[in-house]
C-alpha positions as CSV (number, residue, x, y, z in Angstrom):
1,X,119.1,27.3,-8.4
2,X,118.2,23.8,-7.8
3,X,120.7,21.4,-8.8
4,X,120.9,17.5,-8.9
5,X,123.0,17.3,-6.3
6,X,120.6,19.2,-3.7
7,X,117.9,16.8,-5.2
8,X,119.7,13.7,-4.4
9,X,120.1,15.3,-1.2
10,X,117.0,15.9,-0.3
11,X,115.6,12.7,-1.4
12,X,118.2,11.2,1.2
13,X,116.5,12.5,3.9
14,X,112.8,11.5,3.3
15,X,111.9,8.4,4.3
16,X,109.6,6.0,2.0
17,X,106.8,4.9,4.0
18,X,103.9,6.3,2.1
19,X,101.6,7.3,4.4
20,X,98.0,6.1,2.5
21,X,94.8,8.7,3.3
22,X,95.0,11.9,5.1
23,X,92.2,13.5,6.6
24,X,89.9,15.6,4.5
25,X,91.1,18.1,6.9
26,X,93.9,18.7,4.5
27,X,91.8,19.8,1.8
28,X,91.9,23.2,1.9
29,X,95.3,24.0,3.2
30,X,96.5,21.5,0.5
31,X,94.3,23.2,-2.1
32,X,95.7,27.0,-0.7
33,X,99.0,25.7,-1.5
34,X,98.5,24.1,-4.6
35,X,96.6,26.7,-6.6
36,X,99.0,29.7,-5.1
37,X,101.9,30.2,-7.8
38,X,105.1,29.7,-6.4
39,X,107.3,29.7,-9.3
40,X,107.0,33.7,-9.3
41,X,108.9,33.9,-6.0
42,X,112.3,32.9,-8.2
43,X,112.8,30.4,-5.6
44,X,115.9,29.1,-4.8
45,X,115.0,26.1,-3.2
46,X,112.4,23.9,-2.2
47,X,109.0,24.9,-0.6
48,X,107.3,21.7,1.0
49,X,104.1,22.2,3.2
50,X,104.0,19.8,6.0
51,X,101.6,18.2,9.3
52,X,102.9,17.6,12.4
53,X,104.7,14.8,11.9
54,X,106.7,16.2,9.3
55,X,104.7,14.7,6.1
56,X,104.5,16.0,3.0
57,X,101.1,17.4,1.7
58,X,102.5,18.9,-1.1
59,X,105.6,20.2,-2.6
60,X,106.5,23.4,-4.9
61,X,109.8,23.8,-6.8
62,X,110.8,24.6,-10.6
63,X,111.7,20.5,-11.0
64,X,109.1,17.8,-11.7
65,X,111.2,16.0,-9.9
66,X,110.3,17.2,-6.6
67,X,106.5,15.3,-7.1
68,X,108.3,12.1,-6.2
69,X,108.7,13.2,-2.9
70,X,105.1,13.8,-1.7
71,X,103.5,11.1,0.6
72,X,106.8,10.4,2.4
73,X,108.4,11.7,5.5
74,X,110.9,14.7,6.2
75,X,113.6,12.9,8.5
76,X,116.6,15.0,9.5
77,X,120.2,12.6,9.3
78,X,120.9,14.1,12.4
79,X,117.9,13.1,13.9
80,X,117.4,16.3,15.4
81,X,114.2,18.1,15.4
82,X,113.2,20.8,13.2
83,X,112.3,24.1,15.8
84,X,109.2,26.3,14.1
85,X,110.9,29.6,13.1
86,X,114.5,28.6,13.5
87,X,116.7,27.9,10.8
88,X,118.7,24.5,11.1
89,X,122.1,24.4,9.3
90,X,123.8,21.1,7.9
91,X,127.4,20.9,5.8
92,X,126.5,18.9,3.0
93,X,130.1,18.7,0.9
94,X,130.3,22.1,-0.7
95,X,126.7,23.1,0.2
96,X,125.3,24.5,3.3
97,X,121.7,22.8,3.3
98,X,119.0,25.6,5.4
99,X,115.8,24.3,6.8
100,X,113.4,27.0,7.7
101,X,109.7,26.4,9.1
102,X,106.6,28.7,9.4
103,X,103.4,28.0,10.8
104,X,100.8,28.2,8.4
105,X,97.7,27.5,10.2
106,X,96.4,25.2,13.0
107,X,93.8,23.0,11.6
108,X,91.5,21.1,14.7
109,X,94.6,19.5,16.4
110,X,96.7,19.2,13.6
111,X,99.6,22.2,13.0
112,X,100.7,22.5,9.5
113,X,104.2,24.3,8.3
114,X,106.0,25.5,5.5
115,X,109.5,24.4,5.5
116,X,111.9,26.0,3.0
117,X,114.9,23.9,2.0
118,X,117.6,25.8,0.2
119,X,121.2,25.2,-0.4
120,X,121.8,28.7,0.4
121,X,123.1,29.6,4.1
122,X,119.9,31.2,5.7
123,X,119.2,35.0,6.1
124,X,116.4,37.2,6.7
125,X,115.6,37.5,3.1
126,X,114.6,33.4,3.4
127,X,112.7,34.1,6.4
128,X,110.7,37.2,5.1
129,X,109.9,35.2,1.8
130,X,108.5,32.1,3.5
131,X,106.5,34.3,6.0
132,X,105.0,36.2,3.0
133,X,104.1,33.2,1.1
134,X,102.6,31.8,4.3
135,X,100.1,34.8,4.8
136,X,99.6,34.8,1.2
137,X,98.6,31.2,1.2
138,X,96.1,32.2,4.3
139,X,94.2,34.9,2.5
140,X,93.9,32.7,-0.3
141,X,92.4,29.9,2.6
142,X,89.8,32.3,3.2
143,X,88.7,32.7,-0.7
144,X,88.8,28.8,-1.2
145,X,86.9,28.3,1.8
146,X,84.0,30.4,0.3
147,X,84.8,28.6,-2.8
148,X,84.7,25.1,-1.6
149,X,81.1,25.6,-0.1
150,X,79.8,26.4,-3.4
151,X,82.1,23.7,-5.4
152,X,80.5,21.2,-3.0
153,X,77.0,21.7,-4.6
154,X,78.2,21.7,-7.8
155,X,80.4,18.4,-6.8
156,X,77.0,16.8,-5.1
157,X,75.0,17.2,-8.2
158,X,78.1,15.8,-10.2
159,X,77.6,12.6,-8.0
160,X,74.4,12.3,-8.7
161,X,74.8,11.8,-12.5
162,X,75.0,8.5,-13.9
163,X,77.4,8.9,-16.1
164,X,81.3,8.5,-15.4
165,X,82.9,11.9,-14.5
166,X,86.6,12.3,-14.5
167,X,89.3,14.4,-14.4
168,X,92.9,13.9,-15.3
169,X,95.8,15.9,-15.8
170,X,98.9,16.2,-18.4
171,X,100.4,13.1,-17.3
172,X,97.1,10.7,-17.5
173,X,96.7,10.8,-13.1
174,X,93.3,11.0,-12.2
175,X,92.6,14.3,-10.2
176,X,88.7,14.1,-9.8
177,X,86.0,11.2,-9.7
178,X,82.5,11.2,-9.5
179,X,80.7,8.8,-7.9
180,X,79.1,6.7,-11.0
181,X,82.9,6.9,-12.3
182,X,83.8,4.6,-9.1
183,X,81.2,2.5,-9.6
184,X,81.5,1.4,-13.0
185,X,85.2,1.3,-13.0
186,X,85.5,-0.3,-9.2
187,X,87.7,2.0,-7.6
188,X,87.4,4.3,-4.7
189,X,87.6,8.1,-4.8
190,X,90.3,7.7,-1.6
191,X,93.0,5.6,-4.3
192,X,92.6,8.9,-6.7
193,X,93.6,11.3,-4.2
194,X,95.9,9.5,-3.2
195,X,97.3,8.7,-6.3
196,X,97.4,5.6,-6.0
197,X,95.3,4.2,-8.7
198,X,95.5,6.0,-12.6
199,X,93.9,5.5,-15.9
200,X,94.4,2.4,-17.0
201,X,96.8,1.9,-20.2
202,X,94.0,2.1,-22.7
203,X,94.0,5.7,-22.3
204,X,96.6,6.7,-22.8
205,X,96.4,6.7,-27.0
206,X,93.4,8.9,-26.4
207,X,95.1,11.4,-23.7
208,X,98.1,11.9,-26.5
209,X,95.8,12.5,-29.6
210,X,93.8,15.0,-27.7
211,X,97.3,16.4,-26.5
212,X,98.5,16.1,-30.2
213,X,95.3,17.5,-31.8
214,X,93.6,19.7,-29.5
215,X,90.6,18.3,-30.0
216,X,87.6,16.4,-28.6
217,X,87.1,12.5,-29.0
218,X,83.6,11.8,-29.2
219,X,81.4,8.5,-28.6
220,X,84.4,5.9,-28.9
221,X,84.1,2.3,-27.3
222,X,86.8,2.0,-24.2
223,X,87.8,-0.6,-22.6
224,X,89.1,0.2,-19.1
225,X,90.4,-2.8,-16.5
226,X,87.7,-2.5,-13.9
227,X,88.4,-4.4,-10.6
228,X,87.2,-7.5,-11.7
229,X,86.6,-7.6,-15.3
230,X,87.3,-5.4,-18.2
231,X,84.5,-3.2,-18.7
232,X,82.9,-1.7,-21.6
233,X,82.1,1.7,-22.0
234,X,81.2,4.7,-24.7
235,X,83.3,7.3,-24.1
236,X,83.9,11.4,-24.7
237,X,86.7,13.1,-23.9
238,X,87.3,17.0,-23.8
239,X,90.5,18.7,-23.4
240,X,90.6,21.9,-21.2
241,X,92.5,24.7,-21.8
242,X,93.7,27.7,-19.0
243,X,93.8,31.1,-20.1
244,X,96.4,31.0,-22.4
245,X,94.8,28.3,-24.3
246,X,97.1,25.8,-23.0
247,X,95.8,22.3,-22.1
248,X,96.3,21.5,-18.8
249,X,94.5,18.5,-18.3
250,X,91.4,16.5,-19.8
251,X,87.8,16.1,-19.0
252,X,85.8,12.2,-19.8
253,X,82.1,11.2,-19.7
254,X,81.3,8.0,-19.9
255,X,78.1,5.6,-19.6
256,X,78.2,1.7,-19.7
257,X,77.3,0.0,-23.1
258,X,74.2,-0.9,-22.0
259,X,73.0,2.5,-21.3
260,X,73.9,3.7,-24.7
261,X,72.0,1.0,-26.5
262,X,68.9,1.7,-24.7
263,X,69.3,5.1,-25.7
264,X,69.7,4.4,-29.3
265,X,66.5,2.2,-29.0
266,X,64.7,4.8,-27.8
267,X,66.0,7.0,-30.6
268,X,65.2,4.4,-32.8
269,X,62.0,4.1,-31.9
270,X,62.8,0.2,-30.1
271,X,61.0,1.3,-27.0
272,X,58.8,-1.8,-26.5
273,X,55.9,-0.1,-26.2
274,X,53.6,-3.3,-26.6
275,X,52.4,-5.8,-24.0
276,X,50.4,-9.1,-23.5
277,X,47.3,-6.7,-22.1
278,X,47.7,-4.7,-25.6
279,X,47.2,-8.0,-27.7
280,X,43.0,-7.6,-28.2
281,X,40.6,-10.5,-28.6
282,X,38.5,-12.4,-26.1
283,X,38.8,-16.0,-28.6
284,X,40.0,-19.4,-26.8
285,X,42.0,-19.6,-29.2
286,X,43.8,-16.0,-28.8
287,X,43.7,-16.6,-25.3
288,X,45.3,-20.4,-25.4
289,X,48.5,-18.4,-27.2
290,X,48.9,-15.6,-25.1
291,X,48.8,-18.5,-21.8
292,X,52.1,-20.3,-24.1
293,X,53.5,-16.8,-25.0
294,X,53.8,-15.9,-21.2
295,X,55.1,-18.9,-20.3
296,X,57.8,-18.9,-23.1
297,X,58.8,-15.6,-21.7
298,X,59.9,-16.8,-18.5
299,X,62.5,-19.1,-20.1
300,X,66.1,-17.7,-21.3
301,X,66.0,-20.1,-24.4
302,X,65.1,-19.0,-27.4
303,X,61.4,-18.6,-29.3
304,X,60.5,-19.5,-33.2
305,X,57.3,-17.5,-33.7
306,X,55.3,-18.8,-37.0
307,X,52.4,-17.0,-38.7
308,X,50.7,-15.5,-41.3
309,X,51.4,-11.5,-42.5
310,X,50.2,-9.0,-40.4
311,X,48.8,-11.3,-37.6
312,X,51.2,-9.6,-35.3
313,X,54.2,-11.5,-34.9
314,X,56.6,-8.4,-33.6
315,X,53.6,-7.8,-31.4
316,X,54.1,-11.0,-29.5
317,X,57.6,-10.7,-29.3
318,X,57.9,-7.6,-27.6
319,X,54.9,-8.5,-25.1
320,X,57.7,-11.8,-24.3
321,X,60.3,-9.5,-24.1
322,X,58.2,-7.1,-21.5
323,X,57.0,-9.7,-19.5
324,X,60.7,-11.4,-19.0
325,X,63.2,-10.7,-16.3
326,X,64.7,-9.3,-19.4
327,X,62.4,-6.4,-19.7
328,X,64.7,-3.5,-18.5
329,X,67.1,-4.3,-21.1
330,X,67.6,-3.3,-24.6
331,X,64.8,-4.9,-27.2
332,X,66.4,-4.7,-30.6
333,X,64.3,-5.7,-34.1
334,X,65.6,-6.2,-37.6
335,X,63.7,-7.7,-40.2
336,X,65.8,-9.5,-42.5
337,X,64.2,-9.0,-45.9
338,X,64.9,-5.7,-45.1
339,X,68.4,-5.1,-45.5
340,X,70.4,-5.4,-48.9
341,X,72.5,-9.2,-48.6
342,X,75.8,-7.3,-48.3
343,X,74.6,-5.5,-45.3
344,X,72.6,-8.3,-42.8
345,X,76.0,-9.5,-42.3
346,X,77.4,-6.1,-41.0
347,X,73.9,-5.1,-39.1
348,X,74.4,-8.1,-37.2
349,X,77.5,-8.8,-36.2
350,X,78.7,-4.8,-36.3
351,X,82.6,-3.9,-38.3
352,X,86.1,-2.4,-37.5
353,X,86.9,0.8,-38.6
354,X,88.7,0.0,-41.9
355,X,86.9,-3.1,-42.6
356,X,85.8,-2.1,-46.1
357,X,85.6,0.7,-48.3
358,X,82.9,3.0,-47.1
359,X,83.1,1.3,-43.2
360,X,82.2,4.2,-41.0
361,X,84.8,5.8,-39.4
362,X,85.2,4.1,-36.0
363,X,83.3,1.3,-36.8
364,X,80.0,0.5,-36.1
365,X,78.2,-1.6,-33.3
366,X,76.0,-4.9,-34.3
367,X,72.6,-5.4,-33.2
368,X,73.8,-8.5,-31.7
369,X,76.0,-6.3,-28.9
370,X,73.1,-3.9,-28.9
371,X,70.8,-6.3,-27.6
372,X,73.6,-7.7,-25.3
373,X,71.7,-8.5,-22.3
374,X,68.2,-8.5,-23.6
375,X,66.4,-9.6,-26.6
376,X,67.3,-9.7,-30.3
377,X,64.2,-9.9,-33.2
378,X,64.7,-11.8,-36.3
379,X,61.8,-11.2,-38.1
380,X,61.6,-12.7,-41.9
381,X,64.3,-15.4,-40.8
382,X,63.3,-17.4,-43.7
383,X,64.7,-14.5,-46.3
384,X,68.4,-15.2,-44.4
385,X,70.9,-16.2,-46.5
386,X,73.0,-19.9,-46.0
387,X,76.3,-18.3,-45.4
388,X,74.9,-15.9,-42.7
389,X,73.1,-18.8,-41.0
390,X,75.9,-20.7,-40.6
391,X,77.5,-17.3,-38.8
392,X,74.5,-17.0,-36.6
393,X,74.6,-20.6,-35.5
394,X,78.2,-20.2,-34.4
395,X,77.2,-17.3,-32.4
396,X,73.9,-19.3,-30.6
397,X,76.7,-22.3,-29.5
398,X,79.1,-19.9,-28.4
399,X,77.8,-17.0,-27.0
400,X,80.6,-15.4,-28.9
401,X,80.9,-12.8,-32.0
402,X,83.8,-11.5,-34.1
403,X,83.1,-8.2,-35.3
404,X,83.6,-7.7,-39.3
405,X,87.6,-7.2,-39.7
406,X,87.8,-7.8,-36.0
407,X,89.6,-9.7,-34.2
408,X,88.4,-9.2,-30.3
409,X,86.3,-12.0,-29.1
410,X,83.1,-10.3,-27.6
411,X,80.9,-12.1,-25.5
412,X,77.2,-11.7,-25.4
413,X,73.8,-12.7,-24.0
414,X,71.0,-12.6,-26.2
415,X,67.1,-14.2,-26.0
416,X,66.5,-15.0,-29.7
417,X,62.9,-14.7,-30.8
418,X,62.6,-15.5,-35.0
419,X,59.5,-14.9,-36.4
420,X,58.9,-15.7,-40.3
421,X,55.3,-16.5,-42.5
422,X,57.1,-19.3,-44.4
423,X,57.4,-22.9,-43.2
424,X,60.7,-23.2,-42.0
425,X,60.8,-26.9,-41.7
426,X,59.7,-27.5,-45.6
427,X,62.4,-24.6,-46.3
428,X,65.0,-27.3,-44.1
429,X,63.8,-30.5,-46.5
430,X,64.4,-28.5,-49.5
431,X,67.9,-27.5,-48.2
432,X,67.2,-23.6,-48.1
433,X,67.7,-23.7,-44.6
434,X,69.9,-25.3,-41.9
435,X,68.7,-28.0,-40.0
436,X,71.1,-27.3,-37.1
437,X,69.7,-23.9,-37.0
438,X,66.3,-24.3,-37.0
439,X,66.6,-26.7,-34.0
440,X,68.6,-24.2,-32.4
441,X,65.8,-21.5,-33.0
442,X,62.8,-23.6,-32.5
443,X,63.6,-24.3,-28.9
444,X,59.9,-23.5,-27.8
445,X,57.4,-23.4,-30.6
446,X,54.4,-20.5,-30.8
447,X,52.3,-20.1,-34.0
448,X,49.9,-17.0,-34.2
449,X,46.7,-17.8,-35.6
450,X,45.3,-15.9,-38.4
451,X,42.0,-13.7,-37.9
452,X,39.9,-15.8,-39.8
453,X,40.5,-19.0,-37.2
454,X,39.2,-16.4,-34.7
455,X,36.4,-14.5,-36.1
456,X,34.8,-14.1,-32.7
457,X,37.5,-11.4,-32.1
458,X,36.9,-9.9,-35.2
459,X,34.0,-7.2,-34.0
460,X,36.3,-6.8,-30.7
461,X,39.0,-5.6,-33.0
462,X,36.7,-3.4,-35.3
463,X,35.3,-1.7,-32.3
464,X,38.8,-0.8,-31.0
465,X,40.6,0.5,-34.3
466,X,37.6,3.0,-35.1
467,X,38.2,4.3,-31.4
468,X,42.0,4.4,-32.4
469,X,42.3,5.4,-35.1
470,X,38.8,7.7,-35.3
471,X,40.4,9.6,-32.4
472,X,44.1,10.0,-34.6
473,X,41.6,11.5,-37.4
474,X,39.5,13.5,-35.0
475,X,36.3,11.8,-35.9
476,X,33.6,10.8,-33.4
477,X,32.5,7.4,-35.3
478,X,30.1,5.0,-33.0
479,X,30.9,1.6,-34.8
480,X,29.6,-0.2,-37.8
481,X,25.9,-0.7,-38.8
482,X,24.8,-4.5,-39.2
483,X,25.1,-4.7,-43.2
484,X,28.8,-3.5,-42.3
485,X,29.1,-6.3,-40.3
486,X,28.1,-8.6,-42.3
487,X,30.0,-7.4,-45.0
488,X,33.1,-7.8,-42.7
489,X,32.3,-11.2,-40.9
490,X,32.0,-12.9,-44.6
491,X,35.4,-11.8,-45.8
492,X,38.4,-14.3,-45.8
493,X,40.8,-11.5,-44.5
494,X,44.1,-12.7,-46.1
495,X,46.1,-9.8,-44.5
496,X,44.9,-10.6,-41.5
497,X,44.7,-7.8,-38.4
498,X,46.9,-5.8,-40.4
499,X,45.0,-5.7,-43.4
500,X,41.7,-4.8,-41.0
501,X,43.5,-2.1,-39.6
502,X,43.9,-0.3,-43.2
503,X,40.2,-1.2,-44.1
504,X,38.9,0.4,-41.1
505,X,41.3,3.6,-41.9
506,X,40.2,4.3,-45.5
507,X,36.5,3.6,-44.2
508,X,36.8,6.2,-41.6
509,X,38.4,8.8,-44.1
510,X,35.4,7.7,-46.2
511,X,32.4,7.9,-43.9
512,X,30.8,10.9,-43.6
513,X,28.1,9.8,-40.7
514,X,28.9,8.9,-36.9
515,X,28.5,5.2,-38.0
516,X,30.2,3.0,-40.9
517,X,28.2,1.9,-43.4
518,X,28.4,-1.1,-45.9
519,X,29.0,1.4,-48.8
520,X,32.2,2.9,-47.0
521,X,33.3,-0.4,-46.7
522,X,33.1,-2.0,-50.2
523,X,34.8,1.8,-51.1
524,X,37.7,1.0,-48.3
525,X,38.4,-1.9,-50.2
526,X,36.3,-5.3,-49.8
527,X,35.0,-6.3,-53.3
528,X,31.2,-7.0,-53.0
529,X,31.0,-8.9,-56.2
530,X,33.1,-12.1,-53.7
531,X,30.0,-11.4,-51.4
532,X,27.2,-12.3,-53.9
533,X,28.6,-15.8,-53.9
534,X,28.8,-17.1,-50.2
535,X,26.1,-14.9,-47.6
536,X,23.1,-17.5,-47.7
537,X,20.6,-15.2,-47.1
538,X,20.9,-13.8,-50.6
539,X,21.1,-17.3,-52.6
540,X,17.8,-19.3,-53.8
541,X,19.6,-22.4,-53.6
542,X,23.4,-23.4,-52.7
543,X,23.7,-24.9,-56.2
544,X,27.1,-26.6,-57.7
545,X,28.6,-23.5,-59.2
546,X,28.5,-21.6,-55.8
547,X,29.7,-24.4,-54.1
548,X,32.8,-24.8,-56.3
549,X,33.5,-20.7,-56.3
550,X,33.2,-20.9,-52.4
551,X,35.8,-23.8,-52.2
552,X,38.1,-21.9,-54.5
553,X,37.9,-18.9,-52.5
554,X,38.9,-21.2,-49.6
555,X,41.4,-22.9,-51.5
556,X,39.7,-26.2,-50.3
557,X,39.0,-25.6,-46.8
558,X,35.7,-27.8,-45.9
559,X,35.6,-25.6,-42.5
560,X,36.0,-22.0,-44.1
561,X,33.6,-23.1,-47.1
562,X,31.2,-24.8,-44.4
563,X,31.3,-21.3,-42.4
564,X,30.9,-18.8,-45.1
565,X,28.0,-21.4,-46.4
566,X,26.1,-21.2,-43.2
567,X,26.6,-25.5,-43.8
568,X,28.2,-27.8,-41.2
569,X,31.1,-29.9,-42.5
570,X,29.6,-33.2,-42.9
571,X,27.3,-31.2,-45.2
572,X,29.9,-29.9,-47.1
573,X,31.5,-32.9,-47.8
574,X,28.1,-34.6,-49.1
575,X,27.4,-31.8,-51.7
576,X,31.0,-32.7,-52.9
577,X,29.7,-35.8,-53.2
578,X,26.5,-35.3,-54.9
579,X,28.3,-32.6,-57.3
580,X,31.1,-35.1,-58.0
581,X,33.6,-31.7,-57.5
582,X,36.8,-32.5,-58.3
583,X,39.9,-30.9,-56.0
């Protein structure tokens, strides 16, 4: 059998210049030789199939060693040249070294050969074994060539997924690339056949647990060298097993980080459904915001959006986000009166496996890296806590976050848009918030009006939640008759749009005509005893009592009082006069 010595030998003779590419040519005569199994011939030798020029395609013997001699050159000591079907004798100390070739095929211009290397003095017996593994390896040409037309469909439509495809074997080489594999991890599918590029170290802990367990690692963060950069990816990876349930190699899928996050938006329902055109209202007012809004959202720095509850602050912020260059990337939301203190700091910022008892296993991506690249909502940034300010001030100057337990600097770029109904800057003088953040997040300034600065939009917005939400509810419901109206125009509306949108619902589920009336209304929810107070037309006389219930209900405000009075202001202020009412 195949000893040291002869090994030694044989790598004597080959010379080391490494010939790069071969022509695709090769495929199938390399692929007839490689998937025929030689080790059932009890060879007693070496079995290398060559081109021309004496290079080697591929090798067989019962040695690993022999795969170190593939990609160099056959040259004979004597420089004499190997004749096709005659044997070539050379003393080698105590060995007689036989070289026998056998044409295998003649592929375009380009002969190929089996030569059979043995330390045995050449008989028949070698000749008649080479020439029957030769026409062995060309009926088994003829089935991989029938293969090999239907593998290339299948290999087509593997290149046309977006998701990293590989291949690799027991020993971490690559064996097979798609083409979104290349791309996201910058090499070429020529440095894989060649062998001339691998897996980079990283995986190698994953290819010996799945070698160790047998089993499949699922959705793990990887961090392959690219080209240029490290790159960031989520990663699966499958063993595969022959027939006798022995692995012989491994199988990944992988998409970039950003792909995965806009998935688990979706999933979360994050997709950014609303826009600047979904925003209703025909105001000035409305209209003077939405002009800043659009502005503000071609800009990269970040937004402090300031208004009332339910005047649709998130609403705003995702029509910025859809109307940036930022748009096709992830839109991630968290409202921070939401979450329980302990966990706003982990939601954020993410945690290693380990990090604490009950940290998922794996650990767990922040919403900052989920929005890498795209837009992170704070909504409720007033309910944030000092200590986890001071984090997420470090993170605006550096662009930079340390996962919980981490230690792996991650780098990030995120649009910050905070939103809150308190007022941040009296929240700074009473030192329950940062003054260094604040100016960080108050970059550009937008504050949402509340409904009842912009009552002409009121109707507008009536109109279109009975068409939404009639249709939800299957009811065919024309609008609102005029003492419905007028019910609705004289209410303050403290919730704002929001708190319209649930009167309108319980009204529809109410009504039981193709219009609303003033009695579905006052059952929806508006009290009508506030109404007998401030509509004009039912009042003898605006006396001092209604004038001091209507400023109440106001909480002071000359404008609103003058409004729900049917009074201008200057009126208003001389009837606090007369009255002598007190503030």
């Amino acid at each position: 059998m195949i000893n040291s010595h002869m090994l030694k030998y044989i790598d004597s003779i080959l010379k080391r210049d490494n010939r790069g590419d071969y022509n695709k040519n090769f495929e199938i005569i390399n692929d007839s030789f490689r998937f025929y199994d030689i080790n059932s011939q009890e060879l007693d030798g070496i079995l290398l199939l060559l081109d021309e020029d004496n290079f080697l395609i591929n090798v067989k013997g019962n040695n690993e060693y022999t795969q170190g001699f593939m990609g160099r050159k056959l040259i004979l000591p004597t420089n004499e040249k190997i004749k096709i079907g005659k044997p070539f004798l050379l003393n080698e100390g105590k060995y007689m070294i036989s070289y026998f070739k056998v044409p295998v095929i003649k592929y375009g211009k380009i002969s190929f050969a089996l030569c059979y290397i043995t330390r045995s003095q050449y008989s028949n017996d070698n000749r008649n074994l080479v020439q029957n593994i030769a026409l062995k390896i060309h009926k088994s040409m003829e089935i991989l060539k029938k293969y090999n037309q239907n593998s290339n469909f299948l290999l087509q439509y593997l290149d046309s997924i977006d998701e990293g495809i590989s291949t690799c074997d027991m020993h971490g080489r690559i064996t097979y690339v798609n083409k979104a594999c290349c791309d996201i991890l910058g090499i070429k599918k020529e440095e894989v056949i060649n062998r001339t590029r691998e897996v980079s170290p990283e995986y190698r802990p994953i290819l010996k647990e799945i070698l160790k367990n047998r089993k499949s690692i699922i959705d793990v963060e990887y961090f392959p060298k690219g080209k240029a950069e490290t790159v960031h990816l989520i990663n699966s990876t499958y063993p595969v097993f022959n027939d006798k349930e022995d692995i012989i190699g491994t199988i990944d899928i992988f998409r970039g980080i950003k792909r995965s996050t806009r998935l688990a938006n979706t999933l979360m329902g994050q997709n950014v459904s609303y826009k600047f055109e979904n925003i209703i209202g025909e105001s000035n007012l409305l209209k003077e915001k939405i002009g800043l809004a659009k502005s503000f959202a071609l800009s990269h720095a970040n937004i402090y959006i300031q208004g009332e509850s339910g005047t649709g602050k998130e609403l705003f912020a995702q029509s910025i986000h859809n109307f940036s260059k930022r748009k096709s990337e992830p839109f991630i939301a968290i409202n921070c009166a939401n979450f329980p203190l302990e966990l706003v700091d982990s939601e954020l910022f993410g945690y290693e496996e380990g990090a604490f008892t009950g940290a998922k296993k794996g650990g767990k991506i922040g919403k900052f890296e989920l929005a890498n690249g795209g837009t992170l909502f704070l909504d409720e940034i007033g309910e944030m806590q000092l200590h986890l300010q001071a984090k997420l001030l470090r993170v605006l100057e550096t662009r930079t976050l340390f996962r919980i337990g981490g230690n792996k600097p991650i780098k990030i770029d995120v649009k910050i848009i905070a939103a809150t109904n308190r007022d941040l800057y009296q929240m700074v003088k009473d030192g329950e918030f940062r003054e260094d953040l604040y100016y960080r997040l108050k970059v550009l300034y937008l504050e949402i009006p509340p409904l009842r600065d912009r009552k002409d939009d009121l109707f507008l917005l009536t109109d279109y939640l009975i068409k939404k939400i009639g249709t939800g509810m299957g009811k065919e419901v024309i609008g609102v008759d005029s003492e419905g109206k007028r019910l609705l125009g004289h209410h303050d509306w403290p919730g704002n749009v929001r708190e319209l949108e649930n009167i309108i619902a319980r009204a529809l589920f109410i009504c039981d005509k193709n219009i609303i009336t003033k009695d579905d209304i006052v059952k929806a929810g508006i009290r009508l005893e506030k109404q007998n107070v401030i509509i004009k037309n039912e009042l003898k006389e605006i006396n001092r009592d209604i004038l001091i219930r209507t400023l109440k209900q106001t909480n002071g405000n000359k404008k609103k009082t003058a409004e729900i009075l049917g009074l201008s202001r200057p009126t208003i202020y001389r009837m606090i006069r007369k009255y002598n009412v007190k503030l």
